[in-house]
Backbone bond lengths (Angstrom), bond angles and torsions (degrees), N, CA, C in turn:
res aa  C-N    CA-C-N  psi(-1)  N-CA   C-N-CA  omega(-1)  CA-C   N-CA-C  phi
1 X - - - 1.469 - - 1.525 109.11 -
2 X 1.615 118.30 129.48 1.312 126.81 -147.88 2.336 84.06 -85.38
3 X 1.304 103.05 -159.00 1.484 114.33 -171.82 1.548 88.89 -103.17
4 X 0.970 128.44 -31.51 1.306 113.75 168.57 1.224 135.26 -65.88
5 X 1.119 121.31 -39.22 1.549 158.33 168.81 1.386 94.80 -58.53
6 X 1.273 133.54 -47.97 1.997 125.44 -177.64 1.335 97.92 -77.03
7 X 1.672 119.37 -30.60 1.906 105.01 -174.78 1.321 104.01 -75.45
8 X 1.531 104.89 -55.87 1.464 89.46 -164.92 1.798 107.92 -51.88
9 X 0.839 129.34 -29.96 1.602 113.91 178.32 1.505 109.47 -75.57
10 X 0.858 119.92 -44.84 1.259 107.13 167.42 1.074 129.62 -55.74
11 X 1.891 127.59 -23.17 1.709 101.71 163.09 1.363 88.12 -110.03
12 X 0.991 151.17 31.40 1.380 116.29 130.33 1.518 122.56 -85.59
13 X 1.329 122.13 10.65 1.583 132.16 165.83 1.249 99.42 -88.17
14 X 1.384 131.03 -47.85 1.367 126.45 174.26 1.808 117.76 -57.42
15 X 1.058 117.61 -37.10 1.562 142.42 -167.71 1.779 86.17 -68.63
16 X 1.544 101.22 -91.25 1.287 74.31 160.08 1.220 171.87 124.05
17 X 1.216 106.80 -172.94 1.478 144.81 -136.73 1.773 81.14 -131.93
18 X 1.513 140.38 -29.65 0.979 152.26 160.76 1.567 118.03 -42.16
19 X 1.421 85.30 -79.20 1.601 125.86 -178.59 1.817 105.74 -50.84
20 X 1.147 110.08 -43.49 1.808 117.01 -169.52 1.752 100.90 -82.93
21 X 1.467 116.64 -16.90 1.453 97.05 -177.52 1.900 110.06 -32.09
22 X 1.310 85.56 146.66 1.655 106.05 178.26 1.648 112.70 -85.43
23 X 1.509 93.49 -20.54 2.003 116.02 -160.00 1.263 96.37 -124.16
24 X 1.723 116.05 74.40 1.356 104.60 172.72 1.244 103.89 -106.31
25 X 1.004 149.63 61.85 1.858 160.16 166.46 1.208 117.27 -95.90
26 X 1.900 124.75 -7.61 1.165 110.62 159.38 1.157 95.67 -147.67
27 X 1.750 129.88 68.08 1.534 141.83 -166.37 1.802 85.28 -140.57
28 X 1.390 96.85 121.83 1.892 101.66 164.32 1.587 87.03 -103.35
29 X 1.452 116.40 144.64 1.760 101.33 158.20 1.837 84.33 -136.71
30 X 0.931 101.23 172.47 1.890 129.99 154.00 1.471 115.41 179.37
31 X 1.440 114.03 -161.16 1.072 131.02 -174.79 1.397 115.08 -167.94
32 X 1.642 121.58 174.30 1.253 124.40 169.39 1.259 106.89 -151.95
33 X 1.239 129.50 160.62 1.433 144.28 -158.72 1.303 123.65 -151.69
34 X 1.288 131.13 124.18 1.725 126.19 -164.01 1.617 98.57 -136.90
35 X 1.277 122.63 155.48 1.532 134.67 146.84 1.396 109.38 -162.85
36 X 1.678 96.05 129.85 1.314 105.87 -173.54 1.756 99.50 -128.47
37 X 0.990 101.57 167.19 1.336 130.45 -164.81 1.856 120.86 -149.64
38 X 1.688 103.49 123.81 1.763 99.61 -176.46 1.716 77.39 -147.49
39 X 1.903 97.41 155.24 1.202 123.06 -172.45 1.314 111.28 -155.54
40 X 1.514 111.90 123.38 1.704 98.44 -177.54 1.862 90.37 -138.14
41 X 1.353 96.67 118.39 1.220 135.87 175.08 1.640 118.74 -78.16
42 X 2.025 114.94 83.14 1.730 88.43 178.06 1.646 95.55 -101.65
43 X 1.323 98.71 179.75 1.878 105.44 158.42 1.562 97.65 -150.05
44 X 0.986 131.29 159.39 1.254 160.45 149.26 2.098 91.52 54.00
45 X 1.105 115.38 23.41 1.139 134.00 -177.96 1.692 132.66 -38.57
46 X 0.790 135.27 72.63 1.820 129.81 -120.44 1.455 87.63 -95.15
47 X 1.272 137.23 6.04 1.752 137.33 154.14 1.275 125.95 -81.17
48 X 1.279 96.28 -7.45 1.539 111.99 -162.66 1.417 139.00 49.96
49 X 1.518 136.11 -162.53 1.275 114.67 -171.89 1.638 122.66 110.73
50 X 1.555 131.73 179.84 1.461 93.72 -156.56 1.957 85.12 -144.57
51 X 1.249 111.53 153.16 1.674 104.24 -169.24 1.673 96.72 -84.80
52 X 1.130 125.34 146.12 1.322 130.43 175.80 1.877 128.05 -124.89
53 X 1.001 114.14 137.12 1.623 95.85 171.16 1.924 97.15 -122.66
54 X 1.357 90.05 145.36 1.988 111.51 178.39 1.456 98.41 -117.01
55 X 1.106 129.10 169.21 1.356 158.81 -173.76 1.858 122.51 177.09
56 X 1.004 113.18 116.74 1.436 122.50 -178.52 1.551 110.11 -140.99
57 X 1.515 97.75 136.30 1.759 110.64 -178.30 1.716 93.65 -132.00
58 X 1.957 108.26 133.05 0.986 113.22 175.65 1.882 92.09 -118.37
59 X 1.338 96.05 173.13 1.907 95.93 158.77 1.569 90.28 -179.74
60 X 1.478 87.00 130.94 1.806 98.88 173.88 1.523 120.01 -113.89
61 X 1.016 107.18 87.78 2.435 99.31 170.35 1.180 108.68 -54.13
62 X 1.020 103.29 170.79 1.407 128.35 155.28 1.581 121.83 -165.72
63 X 1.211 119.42 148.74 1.426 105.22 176.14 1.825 99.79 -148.69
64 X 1.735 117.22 130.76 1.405 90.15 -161.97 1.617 85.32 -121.65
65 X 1.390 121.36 161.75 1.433 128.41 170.03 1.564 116.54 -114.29
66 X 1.372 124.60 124.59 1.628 107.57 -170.76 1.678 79.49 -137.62
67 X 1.075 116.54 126.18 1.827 122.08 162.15 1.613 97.49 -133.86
68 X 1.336 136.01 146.34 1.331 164.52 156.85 1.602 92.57 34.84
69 X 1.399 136.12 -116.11 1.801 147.43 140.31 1.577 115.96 -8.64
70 X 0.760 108.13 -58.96 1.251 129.77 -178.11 1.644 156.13 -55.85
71 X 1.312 119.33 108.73 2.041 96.35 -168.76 1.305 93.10 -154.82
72 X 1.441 109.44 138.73 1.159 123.85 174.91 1.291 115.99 -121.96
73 X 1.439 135.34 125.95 1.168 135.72 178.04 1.488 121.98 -134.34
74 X 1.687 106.12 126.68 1.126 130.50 -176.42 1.432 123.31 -120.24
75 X 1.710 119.11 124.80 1.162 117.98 168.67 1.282 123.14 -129.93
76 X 1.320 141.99 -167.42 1.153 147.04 -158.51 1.665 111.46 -168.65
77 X 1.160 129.67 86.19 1.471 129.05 177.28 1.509 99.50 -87.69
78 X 1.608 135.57 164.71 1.072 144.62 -164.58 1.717 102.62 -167.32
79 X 1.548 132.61 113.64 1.304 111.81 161.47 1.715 104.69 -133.19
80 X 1.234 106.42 147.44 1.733 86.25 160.01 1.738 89.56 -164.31
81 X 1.416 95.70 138.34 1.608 111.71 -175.85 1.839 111.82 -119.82
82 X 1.075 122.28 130.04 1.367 112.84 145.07 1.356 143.44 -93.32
83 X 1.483 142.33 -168.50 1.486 125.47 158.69 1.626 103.58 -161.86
84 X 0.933 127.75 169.33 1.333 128.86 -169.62 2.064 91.09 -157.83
85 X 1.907 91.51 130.62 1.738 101.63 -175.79 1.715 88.52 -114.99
86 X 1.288 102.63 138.26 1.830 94.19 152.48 2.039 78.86 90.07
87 X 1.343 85.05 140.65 1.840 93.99 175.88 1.189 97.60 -84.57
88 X 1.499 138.40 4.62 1.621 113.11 173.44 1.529 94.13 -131.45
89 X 1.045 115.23 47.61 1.496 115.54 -170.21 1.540 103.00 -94.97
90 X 1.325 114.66 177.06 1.745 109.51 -168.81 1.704 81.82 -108.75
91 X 1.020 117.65 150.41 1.446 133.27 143.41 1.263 137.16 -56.89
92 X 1.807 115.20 95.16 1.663 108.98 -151.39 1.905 79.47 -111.34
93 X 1.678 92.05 164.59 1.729 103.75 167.88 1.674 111.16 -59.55
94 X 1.457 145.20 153.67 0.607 132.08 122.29 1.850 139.42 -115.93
95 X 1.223 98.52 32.80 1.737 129.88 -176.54 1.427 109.39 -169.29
96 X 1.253 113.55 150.27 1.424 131.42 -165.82 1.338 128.99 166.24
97 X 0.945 115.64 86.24 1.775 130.73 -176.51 1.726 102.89 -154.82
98 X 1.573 84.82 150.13 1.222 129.34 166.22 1.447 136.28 -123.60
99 X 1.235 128.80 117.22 1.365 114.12 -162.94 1.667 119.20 -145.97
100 X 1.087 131.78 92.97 1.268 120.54 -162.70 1.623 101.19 -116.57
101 X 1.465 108.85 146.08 1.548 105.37 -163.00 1.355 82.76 -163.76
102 X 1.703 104.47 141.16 1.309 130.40 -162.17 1.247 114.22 -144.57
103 X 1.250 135.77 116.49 1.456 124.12 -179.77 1.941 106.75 -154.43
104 X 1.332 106.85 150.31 1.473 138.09 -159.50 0.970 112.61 -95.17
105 X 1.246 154.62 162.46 1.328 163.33 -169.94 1.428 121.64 170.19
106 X 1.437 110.07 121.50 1.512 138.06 -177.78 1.519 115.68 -115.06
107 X 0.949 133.73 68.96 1.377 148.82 133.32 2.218 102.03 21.70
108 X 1.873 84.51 106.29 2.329 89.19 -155.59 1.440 77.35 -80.79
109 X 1.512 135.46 -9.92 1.469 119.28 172.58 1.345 104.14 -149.82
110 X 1.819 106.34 143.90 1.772 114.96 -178.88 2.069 95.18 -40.86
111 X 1.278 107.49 -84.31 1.208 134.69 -179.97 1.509 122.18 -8.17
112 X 1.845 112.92 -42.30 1.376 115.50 -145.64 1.787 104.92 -119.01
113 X 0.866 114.25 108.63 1.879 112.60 -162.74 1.915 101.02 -70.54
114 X 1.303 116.36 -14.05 1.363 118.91 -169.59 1.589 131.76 -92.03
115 X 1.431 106.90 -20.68 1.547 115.67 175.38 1.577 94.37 -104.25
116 X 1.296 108.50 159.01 1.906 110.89 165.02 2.077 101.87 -163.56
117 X 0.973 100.24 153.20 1.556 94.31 -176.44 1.648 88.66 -91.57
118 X 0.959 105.59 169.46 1.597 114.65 -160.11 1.410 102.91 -142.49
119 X 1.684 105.81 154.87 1.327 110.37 165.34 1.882 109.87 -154.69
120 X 1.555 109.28 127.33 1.457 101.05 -157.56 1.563 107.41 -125.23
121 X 1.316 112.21 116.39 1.243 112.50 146.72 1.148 142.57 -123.36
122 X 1.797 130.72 138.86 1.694 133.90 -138.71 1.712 83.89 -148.25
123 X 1.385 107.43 126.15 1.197 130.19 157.71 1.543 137.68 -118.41
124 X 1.329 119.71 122.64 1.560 99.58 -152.62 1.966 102.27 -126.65
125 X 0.709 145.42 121.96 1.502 128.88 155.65 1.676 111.21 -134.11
126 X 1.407 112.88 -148.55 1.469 106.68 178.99 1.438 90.10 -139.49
127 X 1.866 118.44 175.44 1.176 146.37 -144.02 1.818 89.07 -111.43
128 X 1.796 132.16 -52.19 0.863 122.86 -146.93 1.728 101.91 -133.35
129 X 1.510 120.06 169.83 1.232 121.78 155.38 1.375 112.63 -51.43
130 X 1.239 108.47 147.86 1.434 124.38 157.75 1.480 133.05 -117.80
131 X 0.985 113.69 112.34 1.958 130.93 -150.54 1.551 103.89 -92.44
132 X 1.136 112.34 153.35 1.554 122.82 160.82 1.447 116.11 176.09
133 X 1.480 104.58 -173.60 1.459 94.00 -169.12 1.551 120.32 -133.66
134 X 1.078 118.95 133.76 1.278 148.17 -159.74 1.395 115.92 -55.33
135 X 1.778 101.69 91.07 1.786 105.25 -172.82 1.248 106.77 -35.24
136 X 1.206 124.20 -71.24 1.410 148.72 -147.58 1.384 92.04 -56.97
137 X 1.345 107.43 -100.12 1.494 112.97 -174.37 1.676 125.71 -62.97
138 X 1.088 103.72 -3.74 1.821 104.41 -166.10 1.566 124.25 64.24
139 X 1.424 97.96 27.10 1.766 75.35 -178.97 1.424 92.67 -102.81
140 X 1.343 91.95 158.08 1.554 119.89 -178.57 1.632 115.40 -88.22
141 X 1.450 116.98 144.50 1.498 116.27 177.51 1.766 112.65 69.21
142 X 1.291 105.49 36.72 1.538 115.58 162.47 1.814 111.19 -69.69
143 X 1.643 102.73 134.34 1.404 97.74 -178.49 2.129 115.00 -75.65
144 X 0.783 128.38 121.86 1.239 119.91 -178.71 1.141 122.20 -112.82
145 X 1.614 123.98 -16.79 1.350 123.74 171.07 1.352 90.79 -153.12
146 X 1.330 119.45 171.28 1.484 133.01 -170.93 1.693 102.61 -138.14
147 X 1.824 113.11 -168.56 1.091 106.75 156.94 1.731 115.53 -96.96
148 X 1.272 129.42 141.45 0.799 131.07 -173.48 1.552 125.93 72.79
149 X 1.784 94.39 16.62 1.813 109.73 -175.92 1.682 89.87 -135.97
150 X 1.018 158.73 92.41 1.929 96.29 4.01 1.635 91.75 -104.06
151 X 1.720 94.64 168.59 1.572 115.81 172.96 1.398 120.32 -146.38
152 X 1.069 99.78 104.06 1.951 105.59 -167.03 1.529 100.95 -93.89
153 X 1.756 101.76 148.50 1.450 117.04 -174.25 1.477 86.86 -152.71
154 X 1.896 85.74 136.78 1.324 112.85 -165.98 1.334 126.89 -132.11
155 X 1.197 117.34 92.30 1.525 119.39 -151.93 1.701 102.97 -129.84
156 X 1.544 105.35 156.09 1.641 114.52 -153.23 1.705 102.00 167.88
157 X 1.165 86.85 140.24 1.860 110.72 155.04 1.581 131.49 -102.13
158 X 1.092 138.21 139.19 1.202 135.15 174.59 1.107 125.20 164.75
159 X 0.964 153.65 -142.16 1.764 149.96 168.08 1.155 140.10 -110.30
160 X 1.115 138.84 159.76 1.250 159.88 -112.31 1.596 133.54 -161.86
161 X 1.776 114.61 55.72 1.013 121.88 -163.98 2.038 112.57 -86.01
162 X 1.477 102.36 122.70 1.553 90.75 -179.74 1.403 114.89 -146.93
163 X 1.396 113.64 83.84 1.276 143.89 -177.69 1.584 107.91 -55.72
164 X 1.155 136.23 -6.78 1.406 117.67 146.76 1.294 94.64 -156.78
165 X 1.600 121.31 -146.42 1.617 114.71 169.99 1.372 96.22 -114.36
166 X 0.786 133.26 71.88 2.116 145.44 170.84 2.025 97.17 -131.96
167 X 1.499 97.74 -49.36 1.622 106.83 -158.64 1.319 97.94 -106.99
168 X 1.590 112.54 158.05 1.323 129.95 153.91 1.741 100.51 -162.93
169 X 1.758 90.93 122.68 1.324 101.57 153.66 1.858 151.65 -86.48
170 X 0.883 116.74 80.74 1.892 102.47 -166.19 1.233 107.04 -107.15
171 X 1.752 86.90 133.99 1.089 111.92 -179.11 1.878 115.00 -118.96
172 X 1.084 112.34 126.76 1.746 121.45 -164.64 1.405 94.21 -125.96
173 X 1.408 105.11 98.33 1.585 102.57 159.83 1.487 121.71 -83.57
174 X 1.440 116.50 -23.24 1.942 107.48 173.46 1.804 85.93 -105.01
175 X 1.209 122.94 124.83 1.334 133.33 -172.38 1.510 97.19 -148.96
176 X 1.630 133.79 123.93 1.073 146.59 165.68 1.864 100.34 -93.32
177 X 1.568 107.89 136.54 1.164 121.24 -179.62 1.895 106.29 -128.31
178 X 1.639 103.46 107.07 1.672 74.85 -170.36 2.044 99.44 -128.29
179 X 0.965 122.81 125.01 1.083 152.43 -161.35 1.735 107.11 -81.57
180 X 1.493 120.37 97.41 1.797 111.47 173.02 1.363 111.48 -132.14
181 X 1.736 92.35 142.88 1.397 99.00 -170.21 1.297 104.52 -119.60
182 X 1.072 130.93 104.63 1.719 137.51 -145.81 2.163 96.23 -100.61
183 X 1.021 95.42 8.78 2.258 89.85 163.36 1.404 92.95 -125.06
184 X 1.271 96.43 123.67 1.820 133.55 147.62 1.521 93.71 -18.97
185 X 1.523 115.06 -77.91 1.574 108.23 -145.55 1.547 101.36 -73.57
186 X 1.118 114.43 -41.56 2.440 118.54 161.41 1.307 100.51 -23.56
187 X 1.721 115.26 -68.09 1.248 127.97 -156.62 1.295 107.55 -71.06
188 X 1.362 137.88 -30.76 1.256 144.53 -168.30 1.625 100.65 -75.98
189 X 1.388 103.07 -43.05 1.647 97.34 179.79 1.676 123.53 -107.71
190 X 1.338 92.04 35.61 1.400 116.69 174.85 1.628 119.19 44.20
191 X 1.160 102.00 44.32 1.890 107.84 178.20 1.128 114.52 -83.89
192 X 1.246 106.54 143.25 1.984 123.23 -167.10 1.373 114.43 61.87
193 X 1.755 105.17 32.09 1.626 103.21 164.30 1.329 121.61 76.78
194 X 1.414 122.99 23.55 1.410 123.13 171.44 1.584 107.92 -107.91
195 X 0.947 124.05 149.38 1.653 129.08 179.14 1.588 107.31 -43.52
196 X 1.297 98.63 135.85 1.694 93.10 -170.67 1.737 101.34 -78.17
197 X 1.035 118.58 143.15 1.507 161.57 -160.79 2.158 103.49 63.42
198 X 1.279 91.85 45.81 2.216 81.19 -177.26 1.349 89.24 -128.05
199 X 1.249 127.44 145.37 1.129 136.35 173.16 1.615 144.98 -89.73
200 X 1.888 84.87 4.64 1.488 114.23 173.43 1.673 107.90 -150.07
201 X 1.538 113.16 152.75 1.124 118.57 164.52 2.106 112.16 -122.55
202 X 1.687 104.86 150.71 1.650 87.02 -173.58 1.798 89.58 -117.77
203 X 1.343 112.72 154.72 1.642 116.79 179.36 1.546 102.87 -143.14
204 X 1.195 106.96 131.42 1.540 131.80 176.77 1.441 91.61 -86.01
205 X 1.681 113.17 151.71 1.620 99.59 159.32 1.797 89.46 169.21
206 X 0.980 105.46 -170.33 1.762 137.17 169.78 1.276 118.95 -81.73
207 X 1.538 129.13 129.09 1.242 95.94 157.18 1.544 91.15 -173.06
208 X 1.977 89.67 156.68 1.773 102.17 -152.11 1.638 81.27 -118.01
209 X 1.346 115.81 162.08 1.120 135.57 174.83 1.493 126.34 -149.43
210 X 1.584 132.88 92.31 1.188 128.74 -147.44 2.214 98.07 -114.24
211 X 0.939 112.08 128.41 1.298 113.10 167.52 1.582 110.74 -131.21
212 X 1.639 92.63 162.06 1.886 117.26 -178.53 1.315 75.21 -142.35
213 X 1.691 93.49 156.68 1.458 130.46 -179.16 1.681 85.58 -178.03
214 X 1.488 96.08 126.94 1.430 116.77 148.93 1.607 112.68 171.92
215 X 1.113 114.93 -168.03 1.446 130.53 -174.94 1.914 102.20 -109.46
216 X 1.332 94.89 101.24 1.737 105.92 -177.51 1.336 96.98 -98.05
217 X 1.161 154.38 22.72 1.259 128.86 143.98 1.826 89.22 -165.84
218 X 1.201 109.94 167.69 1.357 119.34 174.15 1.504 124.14 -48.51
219 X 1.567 116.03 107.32 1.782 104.02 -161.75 1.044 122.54 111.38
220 X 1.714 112.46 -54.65 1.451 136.23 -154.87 1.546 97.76 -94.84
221 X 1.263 117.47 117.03 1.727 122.97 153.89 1.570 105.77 -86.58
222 X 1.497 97.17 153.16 2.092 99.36 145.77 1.486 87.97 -141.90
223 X 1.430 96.77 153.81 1.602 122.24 175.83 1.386 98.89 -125.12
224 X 1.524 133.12 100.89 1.280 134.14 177.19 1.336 122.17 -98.93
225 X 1.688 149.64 143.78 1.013 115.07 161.55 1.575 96.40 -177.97
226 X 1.650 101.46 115.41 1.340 103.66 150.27 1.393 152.72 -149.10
227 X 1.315 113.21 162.82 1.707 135.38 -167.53 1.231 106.63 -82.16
228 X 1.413 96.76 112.13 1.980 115.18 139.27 0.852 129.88 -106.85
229 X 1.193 115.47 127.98 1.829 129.01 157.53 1.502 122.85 -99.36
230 X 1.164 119.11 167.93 1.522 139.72 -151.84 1.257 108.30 -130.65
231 X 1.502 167.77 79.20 1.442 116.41 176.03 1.365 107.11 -75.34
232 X 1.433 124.21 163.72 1.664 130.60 -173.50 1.186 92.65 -106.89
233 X 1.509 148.66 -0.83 1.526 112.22 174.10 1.656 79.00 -129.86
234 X 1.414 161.93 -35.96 1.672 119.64 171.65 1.326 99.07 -113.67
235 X 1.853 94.55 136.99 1.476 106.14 172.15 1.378 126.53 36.69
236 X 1.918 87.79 65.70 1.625 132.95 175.89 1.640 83.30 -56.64
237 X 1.452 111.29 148.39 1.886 118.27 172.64 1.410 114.81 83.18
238 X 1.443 101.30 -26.29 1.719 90.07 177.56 1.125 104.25 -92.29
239 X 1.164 119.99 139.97 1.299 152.08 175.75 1.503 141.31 -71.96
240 X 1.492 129.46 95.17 1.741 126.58 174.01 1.544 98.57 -76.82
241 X 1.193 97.61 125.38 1.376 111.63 161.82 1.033 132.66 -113.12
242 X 1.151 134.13 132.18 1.724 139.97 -166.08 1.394 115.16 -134.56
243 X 1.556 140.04 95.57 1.332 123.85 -150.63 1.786 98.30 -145.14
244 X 1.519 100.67 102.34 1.320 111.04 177.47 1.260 141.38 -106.95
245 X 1.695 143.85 152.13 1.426 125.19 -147.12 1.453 92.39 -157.79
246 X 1.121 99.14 140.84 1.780 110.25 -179.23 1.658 90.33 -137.60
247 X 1.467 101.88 130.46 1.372 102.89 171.54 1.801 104.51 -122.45
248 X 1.343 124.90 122.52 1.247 95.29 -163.25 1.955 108.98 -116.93
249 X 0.743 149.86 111.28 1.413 137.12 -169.33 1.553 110.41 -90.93
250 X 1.317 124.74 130.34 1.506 121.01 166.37 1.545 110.49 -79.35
251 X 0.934 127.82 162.38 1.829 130.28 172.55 1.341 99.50 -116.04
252 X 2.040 109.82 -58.54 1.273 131.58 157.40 1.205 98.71 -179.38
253 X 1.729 112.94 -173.86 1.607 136.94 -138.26 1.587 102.72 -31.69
254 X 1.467 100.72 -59.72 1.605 113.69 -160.14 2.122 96.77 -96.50
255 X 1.061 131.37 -12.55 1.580 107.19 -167.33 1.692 89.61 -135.16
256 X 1.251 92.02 129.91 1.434 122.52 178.83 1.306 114.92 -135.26
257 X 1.802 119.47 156.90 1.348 119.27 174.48 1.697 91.36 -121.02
258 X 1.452 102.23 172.88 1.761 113.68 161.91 1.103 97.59 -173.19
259 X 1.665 107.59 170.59 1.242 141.55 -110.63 1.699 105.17 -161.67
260 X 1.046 136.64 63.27 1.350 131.56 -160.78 1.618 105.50 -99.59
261 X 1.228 142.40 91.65 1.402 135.14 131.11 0.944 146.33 -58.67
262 X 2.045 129.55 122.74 1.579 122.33 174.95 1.043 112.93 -137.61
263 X 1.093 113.56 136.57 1.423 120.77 171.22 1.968 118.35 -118.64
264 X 1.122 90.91 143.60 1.685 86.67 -178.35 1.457 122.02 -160.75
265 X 1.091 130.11 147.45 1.524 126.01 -152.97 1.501 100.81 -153.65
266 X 1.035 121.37 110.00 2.005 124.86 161.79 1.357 88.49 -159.36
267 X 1.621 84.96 124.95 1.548 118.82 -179.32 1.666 102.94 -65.82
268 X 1.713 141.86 -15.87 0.866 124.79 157.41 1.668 119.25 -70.36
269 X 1.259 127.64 -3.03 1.046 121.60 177.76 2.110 108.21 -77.80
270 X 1.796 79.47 -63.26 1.257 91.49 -150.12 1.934 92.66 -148.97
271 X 1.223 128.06 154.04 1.126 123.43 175.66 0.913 120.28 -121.58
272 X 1.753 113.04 42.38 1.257 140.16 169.85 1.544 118.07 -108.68
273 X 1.059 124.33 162.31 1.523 127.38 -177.36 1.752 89.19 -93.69
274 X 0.941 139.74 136.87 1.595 153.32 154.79 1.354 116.28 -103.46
275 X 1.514 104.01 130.69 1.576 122.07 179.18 1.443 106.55 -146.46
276 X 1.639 112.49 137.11 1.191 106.45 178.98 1.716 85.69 -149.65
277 X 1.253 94.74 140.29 1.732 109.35 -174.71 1.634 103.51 -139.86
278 X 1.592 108.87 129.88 1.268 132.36 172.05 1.576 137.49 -105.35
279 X 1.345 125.84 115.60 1.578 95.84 -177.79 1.669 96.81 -131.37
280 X 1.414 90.49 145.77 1.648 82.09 -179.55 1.777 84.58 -149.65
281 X 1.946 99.94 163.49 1.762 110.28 175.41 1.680 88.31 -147.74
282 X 1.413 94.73 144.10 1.823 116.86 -173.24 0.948 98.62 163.35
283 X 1.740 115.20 -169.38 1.348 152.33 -174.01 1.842 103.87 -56.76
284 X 1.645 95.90 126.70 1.482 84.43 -176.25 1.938 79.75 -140.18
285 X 1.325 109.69 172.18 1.289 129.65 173.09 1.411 121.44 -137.94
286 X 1.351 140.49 160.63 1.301 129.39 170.12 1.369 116.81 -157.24
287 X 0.795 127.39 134.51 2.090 126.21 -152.12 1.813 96.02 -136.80
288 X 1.428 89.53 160.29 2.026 101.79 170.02 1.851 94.30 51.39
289 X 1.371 84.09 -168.50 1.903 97.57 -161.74 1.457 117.62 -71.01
290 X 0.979 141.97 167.16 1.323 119.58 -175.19 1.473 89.44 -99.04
291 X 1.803 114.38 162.49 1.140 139.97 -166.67 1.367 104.58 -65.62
292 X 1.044 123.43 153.44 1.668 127.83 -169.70 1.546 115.71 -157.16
C-alpha cells in the first residue's frame, strides 16, 4: 500500500469517525462545494491569441465542537484546478492545495468568552505533481513539487484571543514547524529548505495567526487569515508569511462566484514574494450550518 493509499484512509477514518459521533448536541458541521468552468473558443481569429479550457473544484468542511470550557475546531479546505492553452495543448494544474487545520480551546476563565488556552495543529501539502520548465536547459515537464513534497505540519500551544465571532487571534510562542519532502530526487537537491539529501526539516520558532470570517455585505463572505512564523535559533525576526483570502459571492442556492488570494514568502522556500490569485463562477453547493 502506496503513501497515498495510508492517507487517504486515514482521513476518511477521521471523516468518519466525525460524522458517527454518538454526542452531537454540541457539534456544528457543514460544508461547501464549487466547480467552475471557462472556455474561450477562437478560429481564424485576426487578434490573435490562443483558445483555452479551465476547470477548478474547491470544497471546504468544517466540523466545530463547543461544550461548557471548551471548543474544538476543525476544518478541511481542498482545491485543485486544471487548464489547457492551444487546442492541442496538454492539461497542466493550475490550483492545488490541501489544508486541514485543527485547533482546541479551553476557556483561561468560566466567565470570559474571549481568552482560551489553545492548542494548534495545520497540515498542508498538495494532491498532484507540479511541472515546469527548465531555465537552464529548457526541458519541459521538470518535476518540482510532488504530493507530499513539500508538506508542512504545524504544531504549538498558546492562546487564543477572540474578541467577537468575526476575529480570532493565536498566538503560539513554543510552536514546532516541520517541513517533508517525501521524493528522493527534491530531497537530494534540498528543495523547500531541508538538508540536501533528508527528507524532512524540524523549526522551533513563534508564531501568530490572525483570522476574519464574516459576511461584509449582503451575499458577500471574506474568510481572511494570516500566518507568521519566526524561527528562534536562525534569523530570529525574519518572517514566513502566509496570507490568505476567500472572497465568496452568492448569486443563489446553486451559482456562486469566488475570489481566492495568496500570498506567501519564506526565504527557505524561495526569495521571492509569491502570489497566486483565482477567480472562478459556476455550480456551488452548501450543506450543515453555516461556518461561524
Amino acid at each position: 500500500m502506496n503513501l497515498n493509499s495510508k492517507l487517504f484512509i486515514l482521513a476518511l477514518i477521521v471523516s468518519l469517525s466525525l460524522s458517527a459521533q454518538t454526542d452531537t448536541t454540541y457539534w456544528t458541521k457543514g460544508g461547501f462545494g464549487s466547480v467552475t468552468f471557462s472556455q474561450v473558443f477562437l478560429s481564424n481569429w485576426a487578434g490573435g491569441g490562443q483558445s483555452s479550457v479551465a476547470v477548478n473544484g474547491v470544497m471546504n468542511l468544517f466540523a466545530n465542537y463547543k461544550k461548557e470550557r471548551s471548543t474544538w475546531e476543525n476544518s478541511l479546505d481542498l482545491g485543485y484546478g486544471l487548464i489547457r492553452q492551444g487546442r492541442h495543448g496538454s492539461m497542466i494544474k493550475s490550483d492545488d492545495k490541501i489544508n486541514l487545520v485543527s485547533k482546541f480551546g479551553y476557556k483561561i476563565q468560566n466567565d470570559n468568552e474571549k481568552w482560551f488556552y489553545s492548542g494548534l495543529l495545520d497540515f498542508r501539502t498538495q494532491f498532484a505533481e507540479g511541472l515546469a520548465v527548465d531555465e537552464t536547459t529548457g526541458r519541459r515537464n521538470v518535476v518540482i513539487s510532488d504530493f507530499f513534497a513539500p508538506a508542512y505540519l504545524t504544531v504549538g500551544l498558546g492562546v487564543d484571543y477572540k474578541p467577537g465571532s468575526a476575529w480570532s487571534f493565536n498566538y503560539i510562542p513554543l510552536t514546532g514547524k516541520f517541513t517533508f519532502v517525501n521524493n528522493q530526487a527534491l530531497a537530494d537537491a534540498g528543495a523547500f529548505g531541508v538538508p540536501a539529501g533528508s527528507k524532512a526539516r524540524g523549526e522551533l520558532g513563534s508564531y501568530l495567526r490572525i483570522k476574519y470570517a464574516d459576511e461584509i455585505v449582503k451575499n458577500v463572505t471574506l474568510d481572511s487569515r494570516v500566518e507568521l512564523f519566526s524561527n528562534y535559533v536562525n534569523d530570529f525576526g525574519l518572517l514566513d508569511v502566509n496570507w490568505q483570502n476567500t472572497i465568496s459571492m452568492k448569486v443563489n442556492e446553486y451559482l456562486t462566484a469566488n475570489y481566492t488570494f495568496q500570498l506567501i514568502y519564506d526565504k527557505d522556500i524561495s526569495g521571492e514574494v509569491q502570489t497566486k490569485s483565482v477567480f472562478g463562477a459556476g455550480l456551488s453547493y452548501a450543506f450543515g450550518a453555516k461556518k461561524g
